[in-house]
C-alpha positions in Angstrom: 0.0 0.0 0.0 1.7 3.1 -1.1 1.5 6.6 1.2 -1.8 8.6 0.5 -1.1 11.7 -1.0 -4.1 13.4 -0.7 -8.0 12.5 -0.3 -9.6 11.7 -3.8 -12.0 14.3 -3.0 -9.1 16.8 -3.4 -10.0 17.5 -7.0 -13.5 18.5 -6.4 -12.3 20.5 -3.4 -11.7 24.3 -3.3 -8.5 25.9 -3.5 -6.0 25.1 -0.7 -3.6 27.5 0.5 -0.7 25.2 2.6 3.0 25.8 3.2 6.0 24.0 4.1 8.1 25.3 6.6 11.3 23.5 7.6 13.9 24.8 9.6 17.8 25.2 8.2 19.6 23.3 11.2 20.3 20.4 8.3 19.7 19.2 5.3 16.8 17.9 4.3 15.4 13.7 4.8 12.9 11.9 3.5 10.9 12.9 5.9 10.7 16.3 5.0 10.4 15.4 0.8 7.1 13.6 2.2 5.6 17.0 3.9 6.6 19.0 1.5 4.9 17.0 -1.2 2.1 16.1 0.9 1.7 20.4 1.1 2.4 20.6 -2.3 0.2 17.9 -4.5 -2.9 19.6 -2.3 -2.3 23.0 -3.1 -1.8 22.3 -6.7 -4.7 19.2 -7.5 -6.7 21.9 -6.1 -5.6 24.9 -8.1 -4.4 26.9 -5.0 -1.1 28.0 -3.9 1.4 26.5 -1.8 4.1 28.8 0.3 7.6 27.9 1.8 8.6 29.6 4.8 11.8 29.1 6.6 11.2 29.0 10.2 14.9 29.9 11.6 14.0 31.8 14.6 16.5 29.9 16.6 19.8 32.1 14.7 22.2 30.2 16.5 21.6 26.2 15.3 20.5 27.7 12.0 23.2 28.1 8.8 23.0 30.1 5.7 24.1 26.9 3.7 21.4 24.5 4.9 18.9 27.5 3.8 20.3 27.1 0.4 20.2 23.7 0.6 16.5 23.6 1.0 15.5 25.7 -2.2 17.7 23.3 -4.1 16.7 20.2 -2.8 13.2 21.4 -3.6 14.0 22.8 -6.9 15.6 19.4 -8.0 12.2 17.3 -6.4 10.4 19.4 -9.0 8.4 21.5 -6.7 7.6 25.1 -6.9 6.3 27.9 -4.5 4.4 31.2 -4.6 6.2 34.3 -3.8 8.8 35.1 -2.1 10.1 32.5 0.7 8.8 34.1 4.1 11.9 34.2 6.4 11.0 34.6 10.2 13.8 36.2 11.6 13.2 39.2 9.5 9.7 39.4 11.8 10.8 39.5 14.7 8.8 42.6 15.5 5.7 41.1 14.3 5.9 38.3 17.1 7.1 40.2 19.5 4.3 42.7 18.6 1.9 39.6 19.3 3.4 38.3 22.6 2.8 42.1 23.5 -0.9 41.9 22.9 -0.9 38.5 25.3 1.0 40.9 28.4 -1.1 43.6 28.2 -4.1 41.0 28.9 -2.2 39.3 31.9 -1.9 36.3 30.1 1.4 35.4 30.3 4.4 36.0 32.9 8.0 35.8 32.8 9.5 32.4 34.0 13.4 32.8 34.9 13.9 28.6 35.7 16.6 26.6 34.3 16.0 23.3 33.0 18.0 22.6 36.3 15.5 24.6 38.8 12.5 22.7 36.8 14.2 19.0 37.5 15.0 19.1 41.1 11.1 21.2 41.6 9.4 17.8 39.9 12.2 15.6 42.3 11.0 17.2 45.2 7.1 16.8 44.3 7.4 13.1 43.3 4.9 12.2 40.6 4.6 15.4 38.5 1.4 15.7 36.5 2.6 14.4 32.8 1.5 16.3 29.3 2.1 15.2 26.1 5.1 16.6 26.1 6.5 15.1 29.0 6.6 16.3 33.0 3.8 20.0 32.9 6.0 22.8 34.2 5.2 23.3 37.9 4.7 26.8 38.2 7.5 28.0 39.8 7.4 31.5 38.5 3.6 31.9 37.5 2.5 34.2 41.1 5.8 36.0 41.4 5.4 39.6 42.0 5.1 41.4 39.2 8.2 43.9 41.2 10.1 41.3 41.5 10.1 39.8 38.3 10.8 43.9 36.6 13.8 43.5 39.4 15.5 40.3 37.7 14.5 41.7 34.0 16.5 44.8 34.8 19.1 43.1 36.2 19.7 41.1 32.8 18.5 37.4 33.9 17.5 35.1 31.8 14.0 34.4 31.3 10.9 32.5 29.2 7.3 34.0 28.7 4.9 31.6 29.4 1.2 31.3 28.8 -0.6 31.4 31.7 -3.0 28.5 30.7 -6.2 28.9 33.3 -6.3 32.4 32.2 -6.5 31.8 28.9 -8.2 28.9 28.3 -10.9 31.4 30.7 -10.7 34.3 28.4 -12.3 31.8 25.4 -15.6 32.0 25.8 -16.7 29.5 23.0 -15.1 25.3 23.4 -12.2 24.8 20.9 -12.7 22.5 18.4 -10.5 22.0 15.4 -11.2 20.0 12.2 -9.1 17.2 11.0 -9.7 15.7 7.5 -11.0 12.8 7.2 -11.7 12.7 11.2 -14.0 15.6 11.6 -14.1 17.8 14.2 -13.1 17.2 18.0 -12.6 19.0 21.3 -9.4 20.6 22.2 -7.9 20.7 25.2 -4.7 22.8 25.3 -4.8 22.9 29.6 -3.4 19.4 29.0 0.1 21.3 27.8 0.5 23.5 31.2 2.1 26.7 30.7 3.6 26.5 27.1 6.9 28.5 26.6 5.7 31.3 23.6 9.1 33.7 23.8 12.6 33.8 25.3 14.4 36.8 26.3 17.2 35.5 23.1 14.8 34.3 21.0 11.7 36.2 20.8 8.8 33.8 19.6 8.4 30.1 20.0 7.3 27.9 17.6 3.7 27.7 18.8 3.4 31.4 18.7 5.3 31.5 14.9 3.4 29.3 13.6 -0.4 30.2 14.3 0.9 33.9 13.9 2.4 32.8 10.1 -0.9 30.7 9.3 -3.0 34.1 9.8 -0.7 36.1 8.3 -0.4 34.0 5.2 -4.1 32.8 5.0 -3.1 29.1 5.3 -6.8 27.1 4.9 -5.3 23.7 5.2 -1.7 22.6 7.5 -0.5 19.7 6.6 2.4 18.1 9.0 3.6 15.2 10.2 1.5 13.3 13.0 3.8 14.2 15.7 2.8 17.4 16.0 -1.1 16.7 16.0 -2.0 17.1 19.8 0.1 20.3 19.4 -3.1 22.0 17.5 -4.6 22.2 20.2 -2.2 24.8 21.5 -2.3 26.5 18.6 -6.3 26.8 18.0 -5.7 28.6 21.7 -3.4 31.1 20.7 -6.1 31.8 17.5 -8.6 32.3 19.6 -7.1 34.4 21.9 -5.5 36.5 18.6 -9.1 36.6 17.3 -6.7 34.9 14.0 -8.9 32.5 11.8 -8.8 28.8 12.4 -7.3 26.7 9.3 -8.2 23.1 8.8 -5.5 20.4 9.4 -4.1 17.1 7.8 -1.6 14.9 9.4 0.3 12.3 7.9 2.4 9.6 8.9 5.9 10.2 9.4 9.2 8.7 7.8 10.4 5.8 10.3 13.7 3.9 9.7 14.4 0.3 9.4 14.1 0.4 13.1 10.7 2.0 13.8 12.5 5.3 14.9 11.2 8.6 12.8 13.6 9.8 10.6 15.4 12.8 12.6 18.1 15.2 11.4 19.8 15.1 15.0 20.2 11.0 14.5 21.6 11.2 11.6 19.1 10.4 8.8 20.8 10.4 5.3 19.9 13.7 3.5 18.1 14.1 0.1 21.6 15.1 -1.1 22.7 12.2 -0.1 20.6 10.0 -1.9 21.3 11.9 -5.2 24.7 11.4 -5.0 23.8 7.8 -4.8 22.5 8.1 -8.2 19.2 8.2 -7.2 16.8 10.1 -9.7 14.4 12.5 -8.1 11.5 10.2 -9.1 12.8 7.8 -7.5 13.2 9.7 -4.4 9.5 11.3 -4.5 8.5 7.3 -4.7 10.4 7.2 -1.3 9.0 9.6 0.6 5.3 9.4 -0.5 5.4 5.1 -0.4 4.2 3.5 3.2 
């Protein structure tokens, strides 16, 4: 059985609008041929557009060559994009413009813990409550004077912004639902993620934040991504909400596992696109890869 590459209703549907966005810390796997052709084969069976966006808000694991890497590895797949590739470190301002609109509405608060302080707090209070992305943050930092925490601002410490979940899961007046193809629609319940990290003093938007605030921006009506990153929309139908920022429609697929069973992962090593075409491999060939089960 080969890899679904999109509904068979995807000819009769309206135009999508999807993007890929992968992030220069490598070069690009199978893994990331497969959601960018997944993105891709909707936007054009459906005579809409597809966008690349280069998501390198973290400036220090990111390199200029991987970047170029990306529209070339692309290029020689035989895709194409619309416009001009967005770049998110030349928004800065925009998210931090965002994050501002969250303060000013009490819903999120500086958090100065290490990874260190976080560890020996879930040590001391035994069985931490778990969320999907492991041990919820205990909230060390979350009823800290608001003095005190200008105090250790001004005095240069580190620090994270944090959404203070109760708040703003209370500020939505209406339950979240989001719609997954060929699922339907179901609940979301973003408390489940505790106080998500959405800005850090050096870097000034996290992912979560980025990526809802990108979607809106861009007028994304369908994210496609890999099925790791599915109990993550319920963060981000939150942060639409609360940014009053339309709510897309989203499709995940199955990832790219090795021989093993492990997901194919830059950090571990997975051989590159590159790679495979210096193998001889034709790009055919390699689009058979990444879209076969």
């Amino acid at each position: 059985m080969r890899f679904a590459r999109y509904p068979a209703e995807a000819m009769d549907a309206t135009p999508e609008i999807t993007r890929f966005a992968p992030s220069p810390t490598g070069y690009l796997h199978l893994g990331h041929a497969r959601a960018a052709l997944f993105a891709w084969r909707r936007a054009r069976a459906t005579g809409g557009r597809f966008f690349l966006r280069i998501e390198e808000i973290d400036t220090t694991r990111c390199r200029p060559e991987y970047e170029a890497a990306i529209f070339e590895d692309l290029r020689w797949l035989g895709l194409d994009w619309d416009g001009t590739p967005r770049r998110q470190s030349e928004h800065f301002d925009e998210y931090r413009a965002a994050l501002d609109r969250l303060a000013t509405r009490g819903l999120t608060y500086p958090c100065f813990c290490t990874r260190a302080d976080i560890a020996r707090e879930v040590v001391a209070a035994g069985a931490a409550p778990q969320g999907p992305d492991g041990p919820l943050y205990p909230g060390i930092c979350r009823d800290l004077p608001e003095a005190e925490a200008a105090r250790r601002i001004a005095a240069g410490q580190p620090y994270a912004l944090r959404l203070h979940m109760t708040r703003a899961c209370e500020a939505v007046s209406t339950p979240l639902q989001a719609h997954e193809e060929n699922e339907g629609w179901h609940e979301c319940r973003p408390e489940v993620f505790g106080d998500v990290v959405l800005g850090r003093k050096d870097v000034p938007a996290s992912y979560h934040l980025c990526v809802t605030h990108d979607d809106a921006l861009q007028g994304i009506t369908l994210v496609t991504r890999g099925d790791d990153l599915k109990r993550a929309t319920d963060v981000h139908r939150l942060i639409q909400a609360l940014m009053g920022w339309p709510a897309p429609r989203y499709a995940h697929h199955p990832l790219m596992r090795d021989a093993a069973g492990r997901r194919l992962a830059k950090r571990d090593g997975a051989e590159s696109l590159r790679a495979l075409r210096e193998k001889g491999l034709s790009a055919a060939e390699v689009r058979a890869m990444a879209e076969a089960n």
